[in-house]
N, CA, C and O atoms as a GROMACS GRO file, in nm:
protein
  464
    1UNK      N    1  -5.483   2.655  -0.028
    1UNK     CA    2  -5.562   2.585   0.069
    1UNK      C    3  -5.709   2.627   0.052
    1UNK      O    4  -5.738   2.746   0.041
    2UNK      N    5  -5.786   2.544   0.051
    2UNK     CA    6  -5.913   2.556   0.048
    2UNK      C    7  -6.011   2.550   0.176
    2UNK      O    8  -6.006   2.440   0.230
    3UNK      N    9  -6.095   2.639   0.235
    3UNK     CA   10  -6.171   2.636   0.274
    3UNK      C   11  -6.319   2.611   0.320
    3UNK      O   12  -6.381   2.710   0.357
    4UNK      N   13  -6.361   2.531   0.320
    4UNK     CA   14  -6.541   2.499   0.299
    4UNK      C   15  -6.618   2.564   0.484
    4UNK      O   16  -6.591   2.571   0.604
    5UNK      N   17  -6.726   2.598   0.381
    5UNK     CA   18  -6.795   2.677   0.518
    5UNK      C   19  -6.871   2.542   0.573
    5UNK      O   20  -6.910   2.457   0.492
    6UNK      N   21  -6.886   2.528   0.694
    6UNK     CA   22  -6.974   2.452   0.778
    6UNK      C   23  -7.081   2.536   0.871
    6UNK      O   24  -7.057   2.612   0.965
    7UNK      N   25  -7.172   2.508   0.828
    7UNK     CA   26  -7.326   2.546   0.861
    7UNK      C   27  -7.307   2.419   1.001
    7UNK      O   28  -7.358   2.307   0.991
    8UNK      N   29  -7.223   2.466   1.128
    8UNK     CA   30  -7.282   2.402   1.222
    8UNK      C   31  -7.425   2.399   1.278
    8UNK      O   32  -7.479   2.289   1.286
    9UNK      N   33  -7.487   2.501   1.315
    9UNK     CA   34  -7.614   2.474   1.367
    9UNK      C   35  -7.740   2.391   1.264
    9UNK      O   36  -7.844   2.341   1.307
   10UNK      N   37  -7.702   2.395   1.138
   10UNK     CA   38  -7.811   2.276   1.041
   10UNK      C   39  -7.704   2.175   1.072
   10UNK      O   40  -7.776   2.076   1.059
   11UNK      N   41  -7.595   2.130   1.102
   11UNK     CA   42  -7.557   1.983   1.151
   11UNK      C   43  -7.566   1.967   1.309
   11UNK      O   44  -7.513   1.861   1.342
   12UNK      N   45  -7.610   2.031   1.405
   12UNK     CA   46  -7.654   2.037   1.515
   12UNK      C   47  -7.805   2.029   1.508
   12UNK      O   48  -7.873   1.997   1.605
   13UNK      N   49  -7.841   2.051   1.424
   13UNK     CA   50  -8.041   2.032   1.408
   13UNK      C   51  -8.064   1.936   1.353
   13UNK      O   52  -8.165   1.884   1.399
   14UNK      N   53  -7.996   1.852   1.232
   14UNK     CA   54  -8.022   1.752   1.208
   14UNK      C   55  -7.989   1.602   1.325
   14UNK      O   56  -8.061   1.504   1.342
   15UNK      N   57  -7.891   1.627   1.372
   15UNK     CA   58  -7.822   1.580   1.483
   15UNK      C   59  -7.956   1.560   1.594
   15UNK      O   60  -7.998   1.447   1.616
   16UNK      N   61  -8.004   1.656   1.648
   16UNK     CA   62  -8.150   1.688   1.712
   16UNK      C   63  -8.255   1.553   1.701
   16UNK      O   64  -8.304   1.477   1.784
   17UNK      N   65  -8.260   1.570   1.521
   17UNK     CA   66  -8.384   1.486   1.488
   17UNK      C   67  -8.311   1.372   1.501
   17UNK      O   68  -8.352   1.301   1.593
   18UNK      N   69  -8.188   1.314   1.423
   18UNK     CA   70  -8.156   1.243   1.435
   18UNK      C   71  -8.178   1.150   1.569
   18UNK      O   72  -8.261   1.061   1.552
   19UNK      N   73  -8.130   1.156   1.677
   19UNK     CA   74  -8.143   1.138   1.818
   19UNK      C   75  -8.226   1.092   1.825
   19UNK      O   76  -8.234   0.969   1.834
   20UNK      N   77  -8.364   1.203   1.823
   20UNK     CA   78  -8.472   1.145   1.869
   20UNK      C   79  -8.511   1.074   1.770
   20UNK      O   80  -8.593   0.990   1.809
   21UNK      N   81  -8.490   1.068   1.657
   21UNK     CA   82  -8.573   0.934   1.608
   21UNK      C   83  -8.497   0.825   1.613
   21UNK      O   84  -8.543   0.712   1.596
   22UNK      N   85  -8.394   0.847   1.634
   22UNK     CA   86  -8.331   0.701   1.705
   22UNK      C   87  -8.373   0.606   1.821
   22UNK      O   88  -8.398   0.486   1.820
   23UNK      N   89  -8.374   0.700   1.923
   23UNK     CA   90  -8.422   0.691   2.034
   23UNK      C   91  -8.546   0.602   2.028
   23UNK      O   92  -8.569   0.495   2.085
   24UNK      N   93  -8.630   0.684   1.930
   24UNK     CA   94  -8.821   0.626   1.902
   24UNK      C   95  -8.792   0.472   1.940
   24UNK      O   96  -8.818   0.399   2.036
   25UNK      N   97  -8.704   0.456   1.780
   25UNK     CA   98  -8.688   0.328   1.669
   25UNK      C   99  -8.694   0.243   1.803
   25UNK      O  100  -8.792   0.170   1.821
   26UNK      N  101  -8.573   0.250   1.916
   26UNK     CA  102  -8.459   0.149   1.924
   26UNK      C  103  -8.513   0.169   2.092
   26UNK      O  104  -8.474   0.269   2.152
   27UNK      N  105  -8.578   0.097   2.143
   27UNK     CA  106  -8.610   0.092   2.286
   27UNK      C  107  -8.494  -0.002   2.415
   27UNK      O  108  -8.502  -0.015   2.537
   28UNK      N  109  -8.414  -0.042   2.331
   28UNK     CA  110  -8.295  -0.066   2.417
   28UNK      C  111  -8.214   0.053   2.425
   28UNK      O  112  -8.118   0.026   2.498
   29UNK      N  113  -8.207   0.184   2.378
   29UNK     CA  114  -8.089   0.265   2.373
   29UNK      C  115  -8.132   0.343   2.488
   29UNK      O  116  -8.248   0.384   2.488
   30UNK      N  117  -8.056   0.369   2.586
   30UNK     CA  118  -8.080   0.424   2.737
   30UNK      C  119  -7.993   0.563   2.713
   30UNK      O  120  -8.032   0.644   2.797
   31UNK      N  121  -7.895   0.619   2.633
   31UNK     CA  122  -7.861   0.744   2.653
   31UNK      C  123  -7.765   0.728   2.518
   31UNK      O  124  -7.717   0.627   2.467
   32UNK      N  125  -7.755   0.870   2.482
   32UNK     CA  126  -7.664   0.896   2.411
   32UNK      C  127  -7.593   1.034   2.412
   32UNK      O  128  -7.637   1.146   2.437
   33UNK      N  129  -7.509   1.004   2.389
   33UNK     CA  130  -7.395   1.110   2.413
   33UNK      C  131  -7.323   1.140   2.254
   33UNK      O  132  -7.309   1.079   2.149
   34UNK      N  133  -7.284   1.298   2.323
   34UNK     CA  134  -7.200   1.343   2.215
   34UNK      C  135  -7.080   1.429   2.281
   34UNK      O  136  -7.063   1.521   2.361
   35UNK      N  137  -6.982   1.312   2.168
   35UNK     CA  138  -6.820   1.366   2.248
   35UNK      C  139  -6.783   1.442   2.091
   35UNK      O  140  -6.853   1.462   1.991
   36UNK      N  141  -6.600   1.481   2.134
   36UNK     CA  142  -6.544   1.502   2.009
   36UNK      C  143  -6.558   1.676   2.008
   36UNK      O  144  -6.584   1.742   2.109
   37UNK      N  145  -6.538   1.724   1.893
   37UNK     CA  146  -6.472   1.850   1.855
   37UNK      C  147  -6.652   1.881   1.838
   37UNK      O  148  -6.656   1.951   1.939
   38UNK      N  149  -6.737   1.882   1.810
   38UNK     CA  150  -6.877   1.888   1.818
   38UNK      C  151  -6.906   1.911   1.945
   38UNK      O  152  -6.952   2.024   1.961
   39UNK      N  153  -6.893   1.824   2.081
   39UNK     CA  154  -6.931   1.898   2.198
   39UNK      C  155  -6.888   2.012   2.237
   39UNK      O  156  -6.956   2.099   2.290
   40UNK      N  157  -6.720   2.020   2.200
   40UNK     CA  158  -6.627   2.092   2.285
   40UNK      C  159  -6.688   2.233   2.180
   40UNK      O  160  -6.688   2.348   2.225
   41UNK      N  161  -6.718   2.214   2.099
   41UNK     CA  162  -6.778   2.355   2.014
   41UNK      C  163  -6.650   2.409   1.936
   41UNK      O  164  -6.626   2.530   1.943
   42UNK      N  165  -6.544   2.303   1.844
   42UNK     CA  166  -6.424   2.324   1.778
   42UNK      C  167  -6.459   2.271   1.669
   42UNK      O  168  -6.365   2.225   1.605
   43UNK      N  169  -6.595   2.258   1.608
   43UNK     CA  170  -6.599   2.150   1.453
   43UNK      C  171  -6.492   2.216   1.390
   43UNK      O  172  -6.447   2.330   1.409
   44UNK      N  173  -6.454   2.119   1.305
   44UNK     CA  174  -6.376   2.173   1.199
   44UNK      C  175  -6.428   2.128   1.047
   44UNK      O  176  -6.490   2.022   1.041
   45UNK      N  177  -6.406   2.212   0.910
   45UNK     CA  178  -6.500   2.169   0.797
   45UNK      C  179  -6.471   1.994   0.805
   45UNK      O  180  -6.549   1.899   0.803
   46UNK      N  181  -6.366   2.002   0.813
   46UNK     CA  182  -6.343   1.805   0.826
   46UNK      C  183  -6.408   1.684   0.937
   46UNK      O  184  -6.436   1.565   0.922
   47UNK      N  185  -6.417   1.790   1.067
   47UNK     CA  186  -6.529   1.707   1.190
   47UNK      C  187  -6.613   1.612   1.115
   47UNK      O  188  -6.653   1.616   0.999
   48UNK      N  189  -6.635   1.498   1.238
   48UNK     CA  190  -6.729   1.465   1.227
   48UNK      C  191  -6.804   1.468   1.343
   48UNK      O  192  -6.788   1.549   1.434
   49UNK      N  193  -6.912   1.352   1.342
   49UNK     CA  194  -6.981   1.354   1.486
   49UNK      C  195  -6.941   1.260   1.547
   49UNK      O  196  -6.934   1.157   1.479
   50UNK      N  197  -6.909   1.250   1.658
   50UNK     CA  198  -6.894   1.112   1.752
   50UNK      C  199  -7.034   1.123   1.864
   50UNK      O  200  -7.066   1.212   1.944
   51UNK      N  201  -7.083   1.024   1.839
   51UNK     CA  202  -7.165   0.959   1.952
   51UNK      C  203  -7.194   0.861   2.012
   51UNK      O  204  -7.285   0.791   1.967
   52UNK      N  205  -7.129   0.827   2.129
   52UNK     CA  206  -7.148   0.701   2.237
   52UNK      C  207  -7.286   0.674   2.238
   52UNK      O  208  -7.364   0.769   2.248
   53UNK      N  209  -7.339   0.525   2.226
   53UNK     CA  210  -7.475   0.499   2.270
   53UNK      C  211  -7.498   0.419   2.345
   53UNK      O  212  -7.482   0.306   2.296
   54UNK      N  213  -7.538   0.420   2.471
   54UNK     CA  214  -7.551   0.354   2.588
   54UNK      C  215  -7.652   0.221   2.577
   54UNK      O  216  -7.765   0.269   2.581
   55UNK      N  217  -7.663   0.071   2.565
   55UNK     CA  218  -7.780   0.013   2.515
   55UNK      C  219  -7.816  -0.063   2.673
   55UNK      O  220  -7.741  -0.097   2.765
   56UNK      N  221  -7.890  -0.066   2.665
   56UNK     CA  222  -7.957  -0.183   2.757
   56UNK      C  223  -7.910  -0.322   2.722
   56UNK      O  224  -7.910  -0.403   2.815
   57UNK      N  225  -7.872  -0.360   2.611
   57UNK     CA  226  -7.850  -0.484   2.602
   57UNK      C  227  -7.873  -0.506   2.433
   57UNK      O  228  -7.953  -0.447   2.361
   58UNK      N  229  -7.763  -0.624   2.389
   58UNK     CA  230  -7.757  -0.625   2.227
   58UNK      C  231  -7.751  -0.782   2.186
   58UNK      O  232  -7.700  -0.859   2.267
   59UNK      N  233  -7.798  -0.830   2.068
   59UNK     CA  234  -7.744  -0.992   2.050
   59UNK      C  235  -7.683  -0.969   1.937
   59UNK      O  236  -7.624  -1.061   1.880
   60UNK      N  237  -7.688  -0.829   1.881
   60UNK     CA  238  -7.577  -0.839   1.772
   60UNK      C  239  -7.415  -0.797   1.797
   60UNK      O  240  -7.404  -0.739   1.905
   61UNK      N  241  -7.320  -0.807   1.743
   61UNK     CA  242  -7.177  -0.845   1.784
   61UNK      C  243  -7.122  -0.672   1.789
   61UNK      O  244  -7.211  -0.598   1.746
   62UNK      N  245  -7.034  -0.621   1.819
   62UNK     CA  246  -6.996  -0.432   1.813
   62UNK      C  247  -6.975  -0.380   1.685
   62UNK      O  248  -7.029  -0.270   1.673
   63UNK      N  249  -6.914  -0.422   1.581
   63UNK     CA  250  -6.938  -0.378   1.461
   63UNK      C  251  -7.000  -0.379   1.364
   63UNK      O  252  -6.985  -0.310   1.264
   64UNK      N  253  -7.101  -0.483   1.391
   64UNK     CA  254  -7.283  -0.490   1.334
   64UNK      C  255  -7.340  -0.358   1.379
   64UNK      O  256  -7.379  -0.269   1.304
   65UNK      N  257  -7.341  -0.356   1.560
   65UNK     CA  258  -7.454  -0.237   1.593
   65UNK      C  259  -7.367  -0.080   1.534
   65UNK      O  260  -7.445   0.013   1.512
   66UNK      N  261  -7.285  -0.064   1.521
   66UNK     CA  262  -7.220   0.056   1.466
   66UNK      C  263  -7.272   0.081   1.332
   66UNK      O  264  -7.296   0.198   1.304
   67UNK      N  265  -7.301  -0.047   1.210
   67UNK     CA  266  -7.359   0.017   1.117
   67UNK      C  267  -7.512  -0.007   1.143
   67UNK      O  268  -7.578  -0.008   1.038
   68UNK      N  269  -7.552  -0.018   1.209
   68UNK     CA  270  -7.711  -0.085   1.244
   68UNK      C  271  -7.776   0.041   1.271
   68UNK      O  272  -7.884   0.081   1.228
   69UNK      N  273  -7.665   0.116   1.376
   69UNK     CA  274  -7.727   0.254   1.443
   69UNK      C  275  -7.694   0.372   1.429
   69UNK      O  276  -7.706   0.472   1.501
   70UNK      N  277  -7.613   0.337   1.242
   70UNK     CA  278  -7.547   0.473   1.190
   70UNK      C  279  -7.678   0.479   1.085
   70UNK      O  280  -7.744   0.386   1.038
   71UNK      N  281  -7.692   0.628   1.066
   71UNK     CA  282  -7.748   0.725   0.954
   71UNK      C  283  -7.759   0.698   0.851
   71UNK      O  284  -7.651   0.691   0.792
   72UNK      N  285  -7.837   0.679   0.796
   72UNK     CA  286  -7.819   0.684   0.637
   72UNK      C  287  -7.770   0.781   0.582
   72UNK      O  288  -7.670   0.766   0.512
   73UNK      N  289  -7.812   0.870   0.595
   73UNK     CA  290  -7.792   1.039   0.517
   73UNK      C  291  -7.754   1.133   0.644
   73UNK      O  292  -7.822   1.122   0.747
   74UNK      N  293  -7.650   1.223   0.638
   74UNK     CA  294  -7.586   1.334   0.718
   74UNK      C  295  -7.522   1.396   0.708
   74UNK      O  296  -7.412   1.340   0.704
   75UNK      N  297  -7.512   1.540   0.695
   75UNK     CA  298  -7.464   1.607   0.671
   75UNK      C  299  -7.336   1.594   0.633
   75UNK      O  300  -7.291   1.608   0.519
   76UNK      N  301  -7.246   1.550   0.794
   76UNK     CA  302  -7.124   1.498   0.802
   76UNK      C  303  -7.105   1.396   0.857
   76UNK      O  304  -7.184   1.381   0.951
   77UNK      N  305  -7.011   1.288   0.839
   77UNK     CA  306  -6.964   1.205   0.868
   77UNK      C  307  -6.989   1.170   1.043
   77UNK      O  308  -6.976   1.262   1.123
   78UNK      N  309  -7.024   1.030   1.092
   78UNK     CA  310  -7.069   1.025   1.212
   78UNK      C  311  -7.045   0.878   1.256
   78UNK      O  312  -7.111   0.782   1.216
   79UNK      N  313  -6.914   0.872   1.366
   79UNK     CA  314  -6.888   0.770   1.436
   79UNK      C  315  -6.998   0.727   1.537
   79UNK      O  316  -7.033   0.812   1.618
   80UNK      N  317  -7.057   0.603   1.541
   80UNK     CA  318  -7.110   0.574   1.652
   80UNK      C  319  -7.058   0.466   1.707
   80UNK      O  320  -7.043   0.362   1.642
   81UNK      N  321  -7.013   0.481   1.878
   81UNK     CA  322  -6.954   0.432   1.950
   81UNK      C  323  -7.103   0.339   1.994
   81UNK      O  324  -7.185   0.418   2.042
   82UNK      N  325  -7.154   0.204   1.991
   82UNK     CA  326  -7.270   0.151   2.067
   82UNK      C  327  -7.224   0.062   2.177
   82UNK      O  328  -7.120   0.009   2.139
   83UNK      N  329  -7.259   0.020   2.307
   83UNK     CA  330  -7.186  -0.003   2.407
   83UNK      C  331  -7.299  -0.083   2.496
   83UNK      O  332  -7.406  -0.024   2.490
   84UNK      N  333  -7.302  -0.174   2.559
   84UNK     CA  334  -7.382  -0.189   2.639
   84UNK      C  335  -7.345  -0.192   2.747
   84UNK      O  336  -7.225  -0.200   2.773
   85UNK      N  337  -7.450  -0.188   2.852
   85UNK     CA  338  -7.400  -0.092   2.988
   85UNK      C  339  -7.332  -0.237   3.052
   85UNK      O  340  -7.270  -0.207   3.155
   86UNK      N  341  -7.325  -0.367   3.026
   86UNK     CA  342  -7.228  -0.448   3.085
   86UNK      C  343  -7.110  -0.408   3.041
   86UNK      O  344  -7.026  -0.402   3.131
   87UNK      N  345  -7.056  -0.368   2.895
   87UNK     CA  346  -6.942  -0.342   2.832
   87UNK      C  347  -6.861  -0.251   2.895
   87UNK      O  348  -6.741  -0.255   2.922
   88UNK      N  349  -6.954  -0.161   2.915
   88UNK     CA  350  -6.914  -0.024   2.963
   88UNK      C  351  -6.871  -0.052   3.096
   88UNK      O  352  -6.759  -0.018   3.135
   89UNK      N  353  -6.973  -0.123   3.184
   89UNK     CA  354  -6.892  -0.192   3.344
   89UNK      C  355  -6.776  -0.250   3.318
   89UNK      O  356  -6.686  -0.217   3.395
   90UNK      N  357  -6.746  -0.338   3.219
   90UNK     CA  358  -6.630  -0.426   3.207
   90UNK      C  359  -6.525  -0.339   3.142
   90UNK      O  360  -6.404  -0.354   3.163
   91UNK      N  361  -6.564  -0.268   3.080
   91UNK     CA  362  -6.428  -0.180   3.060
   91UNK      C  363  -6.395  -0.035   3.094
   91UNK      O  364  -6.301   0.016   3.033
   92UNK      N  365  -6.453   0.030   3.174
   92UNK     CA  366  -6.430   0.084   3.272
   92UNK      C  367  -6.379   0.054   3.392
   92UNK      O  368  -6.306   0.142   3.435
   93UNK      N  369  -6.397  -0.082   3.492
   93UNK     CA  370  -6.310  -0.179   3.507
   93UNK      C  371  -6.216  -0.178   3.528
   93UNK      O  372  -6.159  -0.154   3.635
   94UNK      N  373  -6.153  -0.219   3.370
   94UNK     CA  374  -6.081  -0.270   3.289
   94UNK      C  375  -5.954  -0.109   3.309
   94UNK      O  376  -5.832  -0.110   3.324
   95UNK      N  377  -6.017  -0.032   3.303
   95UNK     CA  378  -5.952   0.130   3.291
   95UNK      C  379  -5.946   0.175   3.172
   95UNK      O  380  -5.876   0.275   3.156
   96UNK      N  381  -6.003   0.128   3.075
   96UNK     CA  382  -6.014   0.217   2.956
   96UNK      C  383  -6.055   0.342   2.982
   96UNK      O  384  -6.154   0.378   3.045
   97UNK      N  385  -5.952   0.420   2.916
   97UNK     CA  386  -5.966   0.582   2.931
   97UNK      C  387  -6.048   0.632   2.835
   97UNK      O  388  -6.114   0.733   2.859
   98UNK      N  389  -6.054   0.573   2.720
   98UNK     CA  390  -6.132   0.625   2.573
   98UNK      C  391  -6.313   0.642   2.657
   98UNK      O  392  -6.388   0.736   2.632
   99UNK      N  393  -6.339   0.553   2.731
   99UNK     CA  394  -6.491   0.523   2.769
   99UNK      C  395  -6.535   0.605   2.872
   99UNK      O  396  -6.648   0.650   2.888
  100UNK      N  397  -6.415   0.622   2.952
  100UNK     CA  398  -6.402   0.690   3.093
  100UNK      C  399  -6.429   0.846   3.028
  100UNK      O  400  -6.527   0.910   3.066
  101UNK      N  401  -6.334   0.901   2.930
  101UNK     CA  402  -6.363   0.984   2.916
  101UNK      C  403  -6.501   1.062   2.826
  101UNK      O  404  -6.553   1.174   2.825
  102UNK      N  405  -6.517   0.964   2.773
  102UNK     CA  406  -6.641   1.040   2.676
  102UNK      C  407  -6.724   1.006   2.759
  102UNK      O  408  -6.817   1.084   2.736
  103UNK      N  409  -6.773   0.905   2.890
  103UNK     CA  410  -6.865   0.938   2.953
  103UNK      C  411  -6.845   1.058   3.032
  103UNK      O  412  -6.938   1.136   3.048
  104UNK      N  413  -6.766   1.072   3.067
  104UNK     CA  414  -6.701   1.204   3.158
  104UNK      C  415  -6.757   1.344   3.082
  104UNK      O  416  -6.827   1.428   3.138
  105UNK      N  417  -6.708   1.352   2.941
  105UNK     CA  418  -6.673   1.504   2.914
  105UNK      C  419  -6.818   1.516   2.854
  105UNK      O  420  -6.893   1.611   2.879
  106UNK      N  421  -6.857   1.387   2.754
  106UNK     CA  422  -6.950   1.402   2.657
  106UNK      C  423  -7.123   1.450   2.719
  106UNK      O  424  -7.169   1.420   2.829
  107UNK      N  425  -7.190   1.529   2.609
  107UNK     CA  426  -7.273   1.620   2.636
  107UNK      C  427  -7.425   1.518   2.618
  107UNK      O  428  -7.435   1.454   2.514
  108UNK      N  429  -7.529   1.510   2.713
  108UNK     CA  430  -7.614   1.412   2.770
  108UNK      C  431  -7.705   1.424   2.609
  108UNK      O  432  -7.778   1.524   2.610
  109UNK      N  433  -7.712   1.361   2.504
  109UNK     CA  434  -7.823   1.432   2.442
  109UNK      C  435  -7.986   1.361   2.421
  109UNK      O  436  -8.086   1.424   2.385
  110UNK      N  437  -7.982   1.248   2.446
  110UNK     CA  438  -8.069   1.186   2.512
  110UNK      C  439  -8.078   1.080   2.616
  110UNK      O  440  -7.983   1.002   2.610
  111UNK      N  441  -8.194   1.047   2.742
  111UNK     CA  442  -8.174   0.958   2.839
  111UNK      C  443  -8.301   0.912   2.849
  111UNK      O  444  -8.391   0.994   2.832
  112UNK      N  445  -8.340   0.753   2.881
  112UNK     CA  446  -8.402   0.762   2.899
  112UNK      C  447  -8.461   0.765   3.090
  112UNK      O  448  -8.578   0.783   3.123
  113UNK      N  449  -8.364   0.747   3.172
  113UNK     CA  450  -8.402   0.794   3.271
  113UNK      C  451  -8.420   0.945   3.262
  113UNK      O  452  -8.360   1.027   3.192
  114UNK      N  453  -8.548   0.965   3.379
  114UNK     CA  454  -8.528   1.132   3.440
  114UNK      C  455  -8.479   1.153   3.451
  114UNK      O  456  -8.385   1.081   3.486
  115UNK      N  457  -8.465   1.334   3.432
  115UNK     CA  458  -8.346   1.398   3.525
  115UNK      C  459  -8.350   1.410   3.646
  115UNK      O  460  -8.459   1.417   3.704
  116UNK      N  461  -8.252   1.413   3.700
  116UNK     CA  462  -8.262   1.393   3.871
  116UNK      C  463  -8.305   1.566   3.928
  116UNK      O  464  -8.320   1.589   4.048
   0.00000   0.00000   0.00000
């Protein structure tokens, strides 16, 4: 069995920039979150990143904005969940647990409201 070392904190710093220059780009994106074995602080060399992105609103279809608002280059591998906050009403709703919970557990990493 083979082992590979993971340098979490340079995939937590790139992660950092990442964000915020997302954020810059994309003035519909109202928050983003990070769920998965990355928040909970369990990467494994195989992890990747999962991050929910909260939009204000989209005219492109859900699996357009997933590669639209994925990375070019990263360390490791990185799901992005993109959602708009009607979606998120309608399927929350709806009772989807997958949405319920990563808004629940997942860690705030950018907003653009204040903090309260």
């Amino acid at each position: 069995m083979k082992i590979e070392y993971l340098d979490r904190e340079a995939v937590l710093e790139a992660l950092a920039l990442f964000t915020a220059e997302l954020a810059e780009m994309h003035p519909e994106i109202q928050r983003i979150l990070l769920f998965g074995s990355y928040e909970r602080g369990i990467p494994l060399p195989s992890s990747d990143i999962d991050l929910f992105i909260v939009l204000s609103e989209s005219d492109r279809r859900f699996l357009d904005r997933t590669a639209f608002y994925a990375p070019d280059r990263f360390p490791v591998g990185v799901d992005i969940f993109p959602y708009t906050e009607d979606e998120l009403e309608t399927m929350l709703n709806e009772g989807n647990q997958f949405v319920r919970r990563a808004l629940e557990t997942g860690r705030l990493l950018f907003s653009r409201d204040p903090a309260p």
